[in-house]
Each structure stands twice: as C-alpha cells, then as structure tokens.
C-alpha positions as CSV (number, residue, x, y, z in Angstrom):
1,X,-181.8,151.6,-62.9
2,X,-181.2,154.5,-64.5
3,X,-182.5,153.6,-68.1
4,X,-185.0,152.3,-66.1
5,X,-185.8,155.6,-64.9
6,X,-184.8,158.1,-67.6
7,X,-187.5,156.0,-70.2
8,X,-191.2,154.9,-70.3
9,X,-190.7,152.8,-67.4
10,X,-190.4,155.4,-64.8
11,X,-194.3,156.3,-65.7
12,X,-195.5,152.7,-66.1
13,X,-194.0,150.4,-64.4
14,X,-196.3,149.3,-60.7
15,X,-194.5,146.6,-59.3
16,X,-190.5,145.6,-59.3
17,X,-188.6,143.2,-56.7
18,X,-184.5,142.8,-56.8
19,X,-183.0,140.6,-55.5
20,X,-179.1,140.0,-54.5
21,X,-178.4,142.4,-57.6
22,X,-175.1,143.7,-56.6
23,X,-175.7,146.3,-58.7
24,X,-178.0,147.9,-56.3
25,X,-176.4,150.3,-53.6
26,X,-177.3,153.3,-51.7
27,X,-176.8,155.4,-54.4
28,X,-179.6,153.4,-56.6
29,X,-182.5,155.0,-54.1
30,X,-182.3,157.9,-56.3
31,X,-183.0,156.6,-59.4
32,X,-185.8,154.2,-57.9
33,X,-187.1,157.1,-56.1
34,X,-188.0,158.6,-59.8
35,X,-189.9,155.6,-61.0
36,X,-193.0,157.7,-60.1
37,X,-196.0,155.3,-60.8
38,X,-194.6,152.2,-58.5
39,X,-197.6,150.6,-56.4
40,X,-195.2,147.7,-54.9
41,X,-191.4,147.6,-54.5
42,X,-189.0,144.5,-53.1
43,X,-186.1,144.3,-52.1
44,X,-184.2,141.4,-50.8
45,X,-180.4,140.4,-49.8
46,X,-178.7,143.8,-51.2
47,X,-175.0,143.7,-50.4
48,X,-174.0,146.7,-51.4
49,X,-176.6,148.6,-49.3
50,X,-175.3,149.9,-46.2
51,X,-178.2,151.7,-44.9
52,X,-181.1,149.5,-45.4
53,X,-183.8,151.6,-43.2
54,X,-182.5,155.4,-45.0
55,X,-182.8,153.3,-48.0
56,X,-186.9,152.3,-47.2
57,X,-187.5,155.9,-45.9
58,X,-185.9,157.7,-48.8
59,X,-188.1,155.6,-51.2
60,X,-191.3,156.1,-48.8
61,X,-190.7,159.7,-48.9
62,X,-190.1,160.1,-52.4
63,X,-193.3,157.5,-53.5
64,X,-195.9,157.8,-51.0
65,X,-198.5,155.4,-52.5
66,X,-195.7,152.9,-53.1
67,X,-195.7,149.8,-50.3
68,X,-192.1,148.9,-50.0
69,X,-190.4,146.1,-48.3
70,X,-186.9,145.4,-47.4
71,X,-186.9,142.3,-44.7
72,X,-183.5,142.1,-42.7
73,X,-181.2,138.9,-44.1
74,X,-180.2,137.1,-41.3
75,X,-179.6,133.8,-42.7
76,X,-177.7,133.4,-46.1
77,X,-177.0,130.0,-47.6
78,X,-176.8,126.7,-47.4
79,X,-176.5,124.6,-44.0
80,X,-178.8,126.7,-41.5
81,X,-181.3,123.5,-42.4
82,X,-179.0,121.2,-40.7
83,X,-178.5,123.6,-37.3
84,X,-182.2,123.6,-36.7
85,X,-182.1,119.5,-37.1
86,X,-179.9,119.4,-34.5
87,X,-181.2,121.7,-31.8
88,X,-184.1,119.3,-31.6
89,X,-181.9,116.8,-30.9
C-alpha cells in the first residue's frame, strides 16, 4: 500500500477492492487514507483487521467523496452449503 500511495497511484487511481490480503491490517488505513482521488473502495474478509468499523470511519473521514464498503464475514469456507440443505430437511 505504501508504494501504492507514495507514487502516481495515490492521484489516479478511483476504484480498488482487497480481498483476504493478509497484508492489510489496521495500520494500512493510513496509507489508503492518502490515495486522495478514490471514488470506490472494497474490502472483504481482512484478518488482520481488528477494528473493522474505525477502519471504514477513518477512511470516510479522510476521503469524503470515496463510497466504501467493508461487509461483516460471517461465513468463511467450505461446508455452510451443506447446513442450509439440511435445515430444510
């Protein structure tokens, strides 16, 4: 993130999504927050962030225009198919 945010990127680049990047922790916000021109940010399955919703307000606070979403993971993995299956049962 931070060569992301250090080069051209941080004025040009509108959209980005991660997903389970363990790379990503609560400490990345900062470095996100300074990729100034973002329009749409994603986030999804994060492990290593602790704080999801300081996490969304930092970003909101720092990128105002930016629309950024960060759903709760409740379900992880394979075999929740096969629980559903059988509470119809």
């Amino acid at each position: 993130m931070r060569e992301l945010a250090l080069g051209r990127p941080a004025a040009t680049l509108r959209d980005i999504e991660i997903v389970l990047n363990p790379s990503i922790s609560d400490g990345a916000v900062y470095w996100i927050s300074r990729l100034k021109a973002l329009h749409r940010a994603h986030f999804y399955f994060l492990p290593y962030v602790s704080n999801r919703h300081s996490f969304i307000r930092q970003l909101k606070l720092a990128i105002p225009r930016c629309h950024v979403t960060f759903p709760e993971a409740v379900q992880i993995g394979y075999g929740y198919e096969d629980e559903k299956k059988e509470k119809k049962k």
